[in-house]
mmCIF file of the protein (N, C-alpha, C, O) and its ligand, coordinates in Angstrom:
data_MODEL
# 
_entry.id   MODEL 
# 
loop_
_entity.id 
_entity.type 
_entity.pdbx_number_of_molecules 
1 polymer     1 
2 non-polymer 1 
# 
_entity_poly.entity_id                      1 
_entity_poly.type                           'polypeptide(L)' 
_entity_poly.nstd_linkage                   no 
_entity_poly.nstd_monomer                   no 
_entity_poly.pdbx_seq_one_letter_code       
;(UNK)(UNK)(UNK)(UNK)(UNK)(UNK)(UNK)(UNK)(UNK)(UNK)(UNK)(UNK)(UNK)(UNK)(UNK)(UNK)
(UNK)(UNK)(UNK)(UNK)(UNK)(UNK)(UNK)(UNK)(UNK)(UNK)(UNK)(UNK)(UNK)(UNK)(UNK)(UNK)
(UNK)(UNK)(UNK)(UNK)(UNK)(UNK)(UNK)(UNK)(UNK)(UNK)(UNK)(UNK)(UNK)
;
_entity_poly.pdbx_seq_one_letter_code_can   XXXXXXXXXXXXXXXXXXXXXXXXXXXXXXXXXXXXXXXXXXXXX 
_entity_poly.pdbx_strand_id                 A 
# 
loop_
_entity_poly_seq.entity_id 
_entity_poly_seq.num 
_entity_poly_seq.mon_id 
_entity_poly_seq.hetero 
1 1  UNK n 
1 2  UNK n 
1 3  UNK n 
1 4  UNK n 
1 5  UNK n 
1 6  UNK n 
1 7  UNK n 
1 8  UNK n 
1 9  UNK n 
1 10 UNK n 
1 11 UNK n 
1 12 UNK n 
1 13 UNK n 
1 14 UNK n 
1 15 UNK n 
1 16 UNK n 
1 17 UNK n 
1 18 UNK n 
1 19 UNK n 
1 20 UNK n 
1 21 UNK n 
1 22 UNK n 
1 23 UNK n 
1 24 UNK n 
1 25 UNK n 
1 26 UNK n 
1 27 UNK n 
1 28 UNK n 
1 29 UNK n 
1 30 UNK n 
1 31 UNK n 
1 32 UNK n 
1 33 UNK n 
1 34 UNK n 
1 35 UNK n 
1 36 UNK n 
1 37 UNK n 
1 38 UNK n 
1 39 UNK n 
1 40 UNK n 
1 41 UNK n 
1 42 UNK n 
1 43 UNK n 
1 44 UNK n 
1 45 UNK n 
# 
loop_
_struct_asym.id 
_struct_asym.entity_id 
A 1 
B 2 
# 
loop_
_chem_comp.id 
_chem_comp.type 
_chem_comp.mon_nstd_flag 
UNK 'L-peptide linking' . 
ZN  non-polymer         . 
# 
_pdbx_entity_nonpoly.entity_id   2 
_pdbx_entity_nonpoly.name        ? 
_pdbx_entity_nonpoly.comp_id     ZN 
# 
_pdbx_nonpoly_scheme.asym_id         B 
_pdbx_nonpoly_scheme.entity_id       2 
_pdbx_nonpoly_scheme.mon_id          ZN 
_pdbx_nonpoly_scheme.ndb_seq_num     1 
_pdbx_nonpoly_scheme.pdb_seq_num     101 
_pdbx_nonpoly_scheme.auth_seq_num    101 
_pdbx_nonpoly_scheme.pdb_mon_id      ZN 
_pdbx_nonpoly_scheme.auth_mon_id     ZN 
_pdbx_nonpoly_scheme.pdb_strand_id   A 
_pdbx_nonpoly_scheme.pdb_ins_code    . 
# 
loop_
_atom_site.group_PDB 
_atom_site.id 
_atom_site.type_symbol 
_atom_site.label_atom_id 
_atom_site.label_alt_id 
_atom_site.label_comp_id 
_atom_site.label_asym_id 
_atom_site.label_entity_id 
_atom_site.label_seq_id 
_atom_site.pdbx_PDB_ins_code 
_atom_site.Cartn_x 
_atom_site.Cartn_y 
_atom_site.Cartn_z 
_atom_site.occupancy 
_atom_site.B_iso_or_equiv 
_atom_site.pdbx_formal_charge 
_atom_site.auth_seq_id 
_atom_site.auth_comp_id 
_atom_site.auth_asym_id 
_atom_site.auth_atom_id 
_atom_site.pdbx_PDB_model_num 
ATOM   1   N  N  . UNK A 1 1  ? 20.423 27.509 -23.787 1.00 0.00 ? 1   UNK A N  1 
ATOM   2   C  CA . UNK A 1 1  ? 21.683 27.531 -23.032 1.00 0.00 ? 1   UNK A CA 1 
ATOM   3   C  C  . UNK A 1 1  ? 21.395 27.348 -21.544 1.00 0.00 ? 1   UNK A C  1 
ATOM   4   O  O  . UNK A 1 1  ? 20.369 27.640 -20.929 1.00 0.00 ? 1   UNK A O  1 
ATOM   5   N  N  . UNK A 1 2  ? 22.504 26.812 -21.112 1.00 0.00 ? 2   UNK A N  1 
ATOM   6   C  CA . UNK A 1 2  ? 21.652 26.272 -19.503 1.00 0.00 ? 2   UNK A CA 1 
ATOM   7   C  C  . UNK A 1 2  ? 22.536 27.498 -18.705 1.00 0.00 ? 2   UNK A C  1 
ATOM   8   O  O  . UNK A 1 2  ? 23.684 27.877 -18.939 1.00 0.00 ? 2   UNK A O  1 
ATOM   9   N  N  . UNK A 1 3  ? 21.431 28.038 -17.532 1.00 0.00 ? 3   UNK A N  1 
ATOM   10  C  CA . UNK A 1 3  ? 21.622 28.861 -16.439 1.00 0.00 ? 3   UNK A CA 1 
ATOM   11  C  C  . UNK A 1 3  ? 22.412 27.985 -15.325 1.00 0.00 ? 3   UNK A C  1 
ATOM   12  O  O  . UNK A 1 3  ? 22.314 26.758 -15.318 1.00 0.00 ? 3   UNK A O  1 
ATOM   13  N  N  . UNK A 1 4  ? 23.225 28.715 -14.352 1.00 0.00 ? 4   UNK A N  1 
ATOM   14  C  CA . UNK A 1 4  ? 23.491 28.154 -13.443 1.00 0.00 ? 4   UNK A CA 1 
ATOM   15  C  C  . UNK A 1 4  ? 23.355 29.417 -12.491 1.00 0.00 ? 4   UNK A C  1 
ATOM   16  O  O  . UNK A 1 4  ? 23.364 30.607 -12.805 1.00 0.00 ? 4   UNK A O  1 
ATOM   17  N  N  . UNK A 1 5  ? 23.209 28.748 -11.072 1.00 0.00 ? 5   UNK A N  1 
ATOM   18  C  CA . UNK A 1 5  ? 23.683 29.863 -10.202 1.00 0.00 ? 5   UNK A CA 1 
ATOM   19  C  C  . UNK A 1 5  ? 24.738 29.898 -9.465  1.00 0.00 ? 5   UNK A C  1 
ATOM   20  O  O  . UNK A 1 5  ? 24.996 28.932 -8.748  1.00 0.00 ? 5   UNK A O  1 
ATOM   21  N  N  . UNK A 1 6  ? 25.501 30.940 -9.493  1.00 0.00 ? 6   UNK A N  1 
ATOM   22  C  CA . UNK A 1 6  ? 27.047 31.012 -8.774  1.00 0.00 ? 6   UNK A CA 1 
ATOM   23  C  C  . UNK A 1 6  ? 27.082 31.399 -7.217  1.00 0.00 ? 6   UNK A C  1 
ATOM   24  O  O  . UNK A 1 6  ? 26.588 32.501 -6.979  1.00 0.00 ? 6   UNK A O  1 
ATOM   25  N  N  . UNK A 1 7  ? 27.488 30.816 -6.317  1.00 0.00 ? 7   UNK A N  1 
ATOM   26  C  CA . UNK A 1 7  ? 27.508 31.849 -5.032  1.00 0.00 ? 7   UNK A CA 1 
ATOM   27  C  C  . UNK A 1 7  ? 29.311 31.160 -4.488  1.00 0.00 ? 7   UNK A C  1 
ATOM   28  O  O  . UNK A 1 7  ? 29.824 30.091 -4.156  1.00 0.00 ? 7   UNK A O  1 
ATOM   29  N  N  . UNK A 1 8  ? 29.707 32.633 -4.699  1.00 0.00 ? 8   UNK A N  1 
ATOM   30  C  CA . UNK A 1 8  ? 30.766 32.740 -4.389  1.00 0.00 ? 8   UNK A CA 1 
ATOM   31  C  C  . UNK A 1 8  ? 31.583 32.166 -3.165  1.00 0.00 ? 8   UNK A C  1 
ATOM   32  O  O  . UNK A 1 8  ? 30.742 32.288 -2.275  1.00 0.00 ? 8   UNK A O  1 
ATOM   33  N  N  . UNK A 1 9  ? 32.490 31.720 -2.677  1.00 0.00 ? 9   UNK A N  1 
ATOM   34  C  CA . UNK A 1 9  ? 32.867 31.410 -1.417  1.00 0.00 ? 9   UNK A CA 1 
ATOM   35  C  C  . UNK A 1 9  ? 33.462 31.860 -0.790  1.00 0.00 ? 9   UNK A C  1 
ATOM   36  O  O  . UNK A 1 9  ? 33.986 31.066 -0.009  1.00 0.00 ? 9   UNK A O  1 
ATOM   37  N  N  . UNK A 1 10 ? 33.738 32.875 -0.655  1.00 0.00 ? 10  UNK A N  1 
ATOM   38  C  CA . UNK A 1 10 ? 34.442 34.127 -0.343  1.00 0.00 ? 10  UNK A CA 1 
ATOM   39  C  C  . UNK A 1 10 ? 33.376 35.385 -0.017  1.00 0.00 ? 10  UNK A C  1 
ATOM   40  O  O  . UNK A 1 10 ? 32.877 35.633 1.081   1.00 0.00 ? 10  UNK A O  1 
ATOM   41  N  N  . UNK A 1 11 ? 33.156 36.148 -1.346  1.00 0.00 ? 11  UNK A N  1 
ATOM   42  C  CA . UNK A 1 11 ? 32.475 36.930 -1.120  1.00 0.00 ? 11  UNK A CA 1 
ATOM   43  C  C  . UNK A 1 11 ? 30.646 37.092 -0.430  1.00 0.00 ? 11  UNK A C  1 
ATOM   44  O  O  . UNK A 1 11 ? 29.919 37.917 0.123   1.00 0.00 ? 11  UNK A O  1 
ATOM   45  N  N  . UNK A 1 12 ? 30.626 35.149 -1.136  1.00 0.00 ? 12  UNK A N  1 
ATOM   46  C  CA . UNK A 1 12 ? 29.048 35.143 -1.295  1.00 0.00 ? 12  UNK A CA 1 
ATOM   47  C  C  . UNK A 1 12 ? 28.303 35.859 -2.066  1.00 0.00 ? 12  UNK A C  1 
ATOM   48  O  O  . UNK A 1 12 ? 27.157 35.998 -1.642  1.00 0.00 ? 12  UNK A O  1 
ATOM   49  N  N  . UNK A 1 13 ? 28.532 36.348 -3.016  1.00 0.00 ? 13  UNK A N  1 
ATOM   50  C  CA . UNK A 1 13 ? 27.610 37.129 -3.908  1.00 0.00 ? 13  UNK A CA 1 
ATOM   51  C  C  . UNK A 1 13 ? 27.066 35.671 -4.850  1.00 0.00 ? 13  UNK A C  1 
ATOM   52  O  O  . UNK A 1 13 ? 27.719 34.708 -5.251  1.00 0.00 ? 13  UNK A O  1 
ATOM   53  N  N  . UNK A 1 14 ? 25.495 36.028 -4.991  1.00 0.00 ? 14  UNK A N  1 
ATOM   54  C  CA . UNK A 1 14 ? 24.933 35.204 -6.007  1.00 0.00 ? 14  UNK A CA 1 
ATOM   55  C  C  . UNK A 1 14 ? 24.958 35.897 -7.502  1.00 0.00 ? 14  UNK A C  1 
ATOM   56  O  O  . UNK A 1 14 ? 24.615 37.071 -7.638  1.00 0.00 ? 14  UNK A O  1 
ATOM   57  N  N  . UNK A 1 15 ? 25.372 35.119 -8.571  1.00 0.00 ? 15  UNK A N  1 
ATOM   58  C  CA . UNK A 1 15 ? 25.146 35.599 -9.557  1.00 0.00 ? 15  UNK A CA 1 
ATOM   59  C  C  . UNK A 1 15 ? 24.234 34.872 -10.494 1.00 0.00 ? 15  UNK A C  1 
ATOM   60  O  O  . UNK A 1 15 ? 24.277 33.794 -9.901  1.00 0.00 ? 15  UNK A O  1 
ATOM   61  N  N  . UNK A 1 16 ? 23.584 34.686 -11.325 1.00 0.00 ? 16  UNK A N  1 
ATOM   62  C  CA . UNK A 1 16 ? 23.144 33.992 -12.658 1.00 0.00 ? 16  UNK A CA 1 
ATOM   63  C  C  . UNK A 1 16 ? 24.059 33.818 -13.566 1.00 0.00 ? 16  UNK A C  1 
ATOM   64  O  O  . UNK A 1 16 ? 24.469 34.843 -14.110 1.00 0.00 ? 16  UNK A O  1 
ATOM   65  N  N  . UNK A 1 17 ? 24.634 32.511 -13.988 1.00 0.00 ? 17  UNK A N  1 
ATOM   66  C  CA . UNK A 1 17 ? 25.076 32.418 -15.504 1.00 0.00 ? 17  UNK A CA 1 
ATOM   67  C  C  . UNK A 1 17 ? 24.798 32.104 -16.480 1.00 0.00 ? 17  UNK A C  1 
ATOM   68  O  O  . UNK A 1 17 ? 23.640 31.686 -16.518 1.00 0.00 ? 17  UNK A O  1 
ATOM   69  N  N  . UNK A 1 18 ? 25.367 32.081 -17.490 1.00 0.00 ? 18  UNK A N  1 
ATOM   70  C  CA . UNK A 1 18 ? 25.112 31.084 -18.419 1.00 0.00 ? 18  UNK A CA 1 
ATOM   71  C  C  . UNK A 1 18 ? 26.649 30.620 -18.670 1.00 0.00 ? 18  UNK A C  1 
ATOM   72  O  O  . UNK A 1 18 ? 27.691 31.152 -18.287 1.00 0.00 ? 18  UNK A O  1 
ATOM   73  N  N  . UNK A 1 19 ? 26.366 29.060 -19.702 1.00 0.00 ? 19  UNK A N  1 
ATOM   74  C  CA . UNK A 1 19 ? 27.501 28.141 -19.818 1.00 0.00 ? 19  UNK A CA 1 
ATOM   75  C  C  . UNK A 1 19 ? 28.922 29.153 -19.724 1.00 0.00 ? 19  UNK A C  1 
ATOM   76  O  O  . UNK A 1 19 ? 29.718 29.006 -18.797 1.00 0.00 ? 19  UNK A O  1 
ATOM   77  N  N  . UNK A 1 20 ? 29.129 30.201 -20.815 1.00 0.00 ? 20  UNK A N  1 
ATOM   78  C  CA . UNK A 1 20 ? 30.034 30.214 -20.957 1.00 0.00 ? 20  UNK A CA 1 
ATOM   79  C  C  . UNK A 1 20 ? 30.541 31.388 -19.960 1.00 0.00 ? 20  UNK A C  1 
ATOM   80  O  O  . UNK A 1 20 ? 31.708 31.778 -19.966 1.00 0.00 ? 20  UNK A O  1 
ATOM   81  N  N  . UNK A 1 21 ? 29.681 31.835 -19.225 1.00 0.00 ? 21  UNK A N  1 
ATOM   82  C  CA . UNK A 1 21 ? 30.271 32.808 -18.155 1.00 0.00 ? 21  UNK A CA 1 
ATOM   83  C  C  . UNK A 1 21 ? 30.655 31.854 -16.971 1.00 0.00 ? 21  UNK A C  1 
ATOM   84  O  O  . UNK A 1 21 ? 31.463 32.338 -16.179 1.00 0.00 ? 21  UNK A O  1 
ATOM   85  N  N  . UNK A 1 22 ? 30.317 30.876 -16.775 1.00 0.00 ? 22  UNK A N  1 
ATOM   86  C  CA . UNK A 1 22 ? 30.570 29.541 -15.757 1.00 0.00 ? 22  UNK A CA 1 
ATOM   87  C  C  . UNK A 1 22 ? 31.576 29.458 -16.075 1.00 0.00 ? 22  UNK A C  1 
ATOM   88  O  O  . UNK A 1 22 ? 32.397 29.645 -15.177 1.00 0.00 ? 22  UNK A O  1 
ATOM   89  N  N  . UNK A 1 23 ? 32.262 29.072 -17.788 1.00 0.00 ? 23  UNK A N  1 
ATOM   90  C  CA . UNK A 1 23 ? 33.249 28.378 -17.763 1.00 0.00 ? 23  UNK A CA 1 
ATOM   91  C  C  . UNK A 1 23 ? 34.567 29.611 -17.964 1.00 0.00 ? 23  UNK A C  1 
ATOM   92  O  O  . UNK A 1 23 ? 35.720 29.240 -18.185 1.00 0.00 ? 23  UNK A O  1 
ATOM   93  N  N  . UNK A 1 24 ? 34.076 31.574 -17.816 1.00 0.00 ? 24  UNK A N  1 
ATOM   94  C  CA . UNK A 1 24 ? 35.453 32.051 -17.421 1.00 0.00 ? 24  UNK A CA 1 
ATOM   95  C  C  . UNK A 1 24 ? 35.444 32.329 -16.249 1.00 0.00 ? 24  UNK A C  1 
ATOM   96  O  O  . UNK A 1 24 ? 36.607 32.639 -15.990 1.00 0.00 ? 24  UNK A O  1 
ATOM   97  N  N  . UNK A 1 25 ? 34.512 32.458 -14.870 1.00 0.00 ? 25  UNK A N  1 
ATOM   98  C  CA . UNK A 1 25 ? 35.076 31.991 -13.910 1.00 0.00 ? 25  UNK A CA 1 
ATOM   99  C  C  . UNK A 1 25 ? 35.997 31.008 -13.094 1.00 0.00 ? 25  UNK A C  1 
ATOM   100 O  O  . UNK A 1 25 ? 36.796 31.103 -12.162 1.00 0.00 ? 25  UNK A O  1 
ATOM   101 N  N  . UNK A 1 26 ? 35.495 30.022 -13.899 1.00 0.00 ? 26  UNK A N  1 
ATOM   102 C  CA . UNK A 1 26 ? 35.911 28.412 -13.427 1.00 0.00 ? 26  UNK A CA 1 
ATOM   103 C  C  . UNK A 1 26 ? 37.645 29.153 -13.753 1.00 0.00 ? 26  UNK A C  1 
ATOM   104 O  O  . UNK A 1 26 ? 38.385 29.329 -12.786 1.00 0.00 ? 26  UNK A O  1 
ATOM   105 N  N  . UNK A 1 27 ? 38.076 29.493 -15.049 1.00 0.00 ? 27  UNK A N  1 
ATOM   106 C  CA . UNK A 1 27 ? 39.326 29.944 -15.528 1.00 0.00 ? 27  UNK A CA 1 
ATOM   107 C  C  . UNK A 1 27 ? 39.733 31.359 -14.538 1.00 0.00 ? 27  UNK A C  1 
ATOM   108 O  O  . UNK A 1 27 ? 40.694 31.121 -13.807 1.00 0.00 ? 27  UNK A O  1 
ATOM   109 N  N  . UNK A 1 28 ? 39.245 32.580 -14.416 1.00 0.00 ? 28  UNK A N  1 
ATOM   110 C  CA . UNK A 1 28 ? 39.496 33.856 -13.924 1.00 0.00 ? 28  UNK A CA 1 
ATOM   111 C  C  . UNK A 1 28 ? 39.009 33.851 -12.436 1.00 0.00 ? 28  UNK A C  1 
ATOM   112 O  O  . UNK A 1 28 ? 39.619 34.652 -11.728 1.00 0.00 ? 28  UNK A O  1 
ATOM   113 N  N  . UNK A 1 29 ? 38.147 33.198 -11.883 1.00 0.00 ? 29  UNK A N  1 
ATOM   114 C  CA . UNK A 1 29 ? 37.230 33.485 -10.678 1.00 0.00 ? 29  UNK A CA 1 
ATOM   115 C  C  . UNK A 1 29 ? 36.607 34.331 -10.327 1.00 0.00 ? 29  UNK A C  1 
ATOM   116 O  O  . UNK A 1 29 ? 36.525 35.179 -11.216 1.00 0.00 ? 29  UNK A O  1 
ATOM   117 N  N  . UNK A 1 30 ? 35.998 34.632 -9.316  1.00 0.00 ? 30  UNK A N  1 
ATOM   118 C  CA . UNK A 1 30 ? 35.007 34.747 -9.176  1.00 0.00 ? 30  UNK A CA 1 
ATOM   119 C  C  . UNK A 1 30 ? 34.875 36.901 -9.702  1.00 0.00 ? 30  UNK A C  1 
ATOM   120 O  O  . UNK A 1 30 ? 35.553 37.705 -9.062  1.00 0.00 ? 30  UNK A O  1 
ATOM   121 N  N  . UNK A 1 31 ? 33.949 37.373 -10.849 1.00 0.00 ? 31  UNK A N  1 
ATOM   122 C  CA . UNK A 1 31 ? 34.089 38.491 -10.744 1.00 0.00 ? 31  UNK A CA 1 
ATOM   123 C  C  . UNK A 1 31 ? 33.859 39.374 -9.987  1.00 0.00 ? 31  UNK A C  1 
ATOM   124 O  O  . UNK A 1 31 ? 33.601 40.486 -10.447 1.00 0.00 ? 31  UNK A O  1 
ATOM   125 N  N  . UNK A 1 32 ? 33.877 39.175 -8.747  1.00 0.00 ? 32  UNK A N  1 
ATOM   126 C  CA . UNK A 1 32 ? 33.733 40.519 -7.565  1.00 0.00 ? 32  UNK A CA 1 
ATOM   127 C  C  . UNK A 1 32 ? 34.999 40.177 -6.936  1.00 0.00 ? 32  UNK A C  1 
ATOM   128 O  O  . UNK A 1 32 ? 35.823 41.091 -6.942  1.00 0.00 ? 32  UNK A O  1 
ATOM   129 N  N  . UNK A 1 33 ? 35.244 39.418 -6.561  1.00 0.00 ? 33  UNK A N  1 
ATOM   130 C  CA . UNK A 1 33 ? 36.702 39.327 -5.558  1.00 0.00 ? 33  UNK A CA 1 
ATOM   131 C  C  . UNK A 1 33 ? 37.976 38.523 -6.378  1.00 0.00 ? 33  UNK A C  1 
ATOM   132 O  O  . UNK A 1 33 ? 39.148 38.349 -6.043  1.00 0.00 ? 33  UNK A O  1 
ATOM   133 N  N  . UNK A 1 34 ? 37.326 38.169 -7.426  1.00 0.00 ? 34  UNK A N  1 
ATOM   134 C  CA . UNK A 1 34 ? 38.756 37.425 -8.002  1.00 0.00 ? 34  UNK A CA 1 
ATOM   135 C  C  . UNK A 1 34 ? 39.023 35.918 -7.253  1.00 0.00 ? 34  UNK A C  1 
ATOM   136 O  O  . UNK A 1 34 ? 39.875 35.161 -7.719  1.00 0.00 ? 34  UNK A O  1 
ATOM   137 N  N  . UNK A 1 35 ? 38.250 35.559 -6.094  1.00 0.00 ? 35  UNK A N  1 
ATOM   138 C  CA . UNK A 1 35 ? 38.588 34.373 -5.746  1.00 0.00 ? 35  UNK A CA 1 
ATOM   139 C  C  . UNK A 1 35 ? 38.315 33.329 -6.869  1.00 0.00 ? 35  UNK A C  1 
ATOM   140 O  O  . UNK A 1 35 ? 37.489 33.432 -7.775  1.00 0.00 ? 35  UNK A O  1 
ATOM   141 N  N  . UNK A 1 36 ? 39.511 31.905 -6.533  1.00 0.00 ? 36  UNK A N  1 
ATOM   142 C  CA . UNK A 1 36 ? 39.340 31.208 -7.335  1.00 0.00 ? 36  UNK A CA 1 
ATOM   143 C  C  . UNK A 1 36 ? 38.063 29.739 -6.435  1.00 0.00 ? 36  UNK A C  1 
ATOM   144 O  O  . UNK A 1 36 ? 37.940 29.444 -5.246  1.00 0.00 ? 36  UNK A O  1 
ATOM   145 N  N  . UNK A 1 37 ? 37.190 29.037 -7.999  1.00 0.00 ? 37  UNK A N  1 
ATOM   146 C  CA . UNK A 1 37 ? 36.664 28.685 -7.675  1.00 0.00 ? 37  UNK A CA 1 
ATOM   147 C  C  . UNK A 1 37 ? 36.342 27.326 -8.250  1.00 0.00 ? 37  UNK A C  1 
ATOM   148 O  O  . UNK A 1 37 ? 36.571 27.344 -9.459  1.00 0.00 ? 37  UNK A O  1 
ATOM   149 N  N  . UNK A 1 38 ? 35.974 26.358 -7.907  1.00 0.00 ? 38  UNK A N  1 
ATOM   150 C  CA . UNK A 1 38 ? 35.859 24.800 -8.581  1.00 0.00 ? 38  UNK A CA 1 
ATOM   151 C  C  . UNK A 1 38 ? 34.048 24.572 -9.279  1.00 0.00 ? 38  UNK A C  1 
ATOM   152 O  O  . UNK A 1 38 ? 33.208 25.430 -9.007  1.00 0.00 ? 38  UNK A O  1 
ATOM   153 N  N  . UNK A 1 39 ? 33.777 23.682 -9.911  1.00 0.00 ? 39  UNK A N  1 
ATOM   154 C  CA . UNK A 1 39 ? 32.494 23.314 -10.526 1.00 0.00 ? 39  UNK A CA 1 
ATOM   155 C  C  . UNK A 1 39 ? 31.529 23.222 -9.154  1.00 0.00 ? 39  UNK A C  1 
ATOM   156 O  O  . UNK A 1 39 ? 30.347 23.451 -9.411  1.00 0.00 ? 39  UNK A O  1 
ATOM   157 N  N  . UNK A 1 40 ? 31.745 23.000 -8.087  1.00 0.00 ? 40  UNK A N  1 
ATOM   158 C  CA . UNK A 1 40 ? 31.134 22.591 -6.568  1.00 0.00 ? 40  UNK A CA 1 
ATOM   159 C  C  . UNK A 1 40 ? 30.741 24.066 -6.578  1.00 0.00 ? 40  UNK A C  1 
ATOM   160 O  O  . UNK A 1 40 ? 29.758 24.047 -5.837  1.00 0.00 ? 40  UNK A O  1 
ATOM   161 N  N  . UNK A 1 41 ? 30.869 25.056 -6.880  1.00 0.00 ? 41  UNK A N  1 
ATOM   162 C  CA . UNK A 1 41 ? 30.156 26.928 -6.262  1.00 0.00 ? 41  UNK A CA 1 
ATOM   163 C  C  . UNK A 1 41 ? 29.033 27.170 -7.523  1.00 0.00 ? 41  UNK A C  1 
ATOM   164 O  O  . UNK A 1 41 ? 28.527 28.238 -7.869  1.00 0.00 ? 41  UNK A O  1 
ATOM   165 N  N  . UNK A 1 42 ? 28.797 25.664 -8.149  1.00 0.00 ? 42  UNK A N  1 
ATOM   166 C  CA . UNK A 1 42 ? 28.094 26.146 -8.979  1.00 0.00 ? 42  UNK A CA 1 
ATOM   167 C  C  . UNK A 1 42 ? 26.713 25.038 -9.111  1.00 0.00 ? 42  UNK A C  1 
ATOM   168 O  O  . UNK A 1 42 ? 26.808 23.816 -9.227  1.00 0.00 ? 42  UNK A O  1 
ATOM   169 N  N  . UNK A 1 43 ? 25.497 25.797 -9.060  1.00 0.00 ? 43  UNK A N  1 
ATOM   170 C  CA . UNK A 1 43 ? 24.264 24.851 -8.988  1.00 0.00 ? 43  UNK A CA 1 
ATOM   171 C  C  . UNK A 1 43 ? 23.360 25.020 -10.506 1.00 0.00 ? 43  UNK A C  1 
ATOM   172 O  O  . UNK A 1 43 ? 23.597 25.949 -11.278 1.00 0.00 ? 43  UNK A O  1 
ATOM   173 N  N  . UNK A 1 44 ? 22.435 24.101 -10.743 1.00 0.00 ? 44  UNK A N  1 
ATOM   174 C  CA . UNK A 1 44 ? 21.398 24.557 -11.767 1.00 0.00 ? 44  UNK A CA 1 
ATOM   175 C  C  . UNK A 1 44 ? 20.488 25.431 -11.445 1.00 0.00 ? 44  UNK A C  1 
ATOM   176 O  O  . UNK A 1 44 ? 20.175 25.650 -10.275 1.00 0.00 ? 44  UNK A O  1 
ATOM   177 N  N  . UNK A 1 45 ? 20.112 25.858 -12.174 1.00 0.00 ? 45  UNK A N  1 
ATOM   178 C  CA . UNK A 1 45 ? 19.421 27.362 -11.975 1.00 0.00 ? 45  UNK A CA 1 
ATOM   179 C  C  . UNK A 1 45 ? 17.867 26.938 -12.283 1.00 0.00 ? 45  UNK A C  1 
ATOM   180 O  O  . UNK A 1 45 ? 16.976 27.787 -12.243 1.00 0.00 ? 45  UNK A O  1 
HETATM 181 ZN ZN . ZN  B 2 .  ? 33.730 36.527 -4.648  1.00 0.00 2 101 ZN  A ZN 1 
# 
């Protein structure tokens, strides 16, 4: 399963994901502040 890393744009917190935690942010945003966020806050890990 592929990792990504998240850094928030708002809060800036880095997180580690995997696919499918990527894809309920992308839906819910970001889990520390709730900001919403696009595929661009997200890199390969
Ligand atoms: Zn945040």
């Amino acid at each position: 399963m592929s990792t990504y890393r998240f850094v928030c744009p708002v809060c800036e917190q880095e997180i580690e994901v995997n696919t499918s935690m990527r894809e309920a942010i992308l839906e819910s945003g970001c889990p520390v502040c709730t900001a919403g966020v696009d595929a661009a806050h997200f890199e390969p890990a």
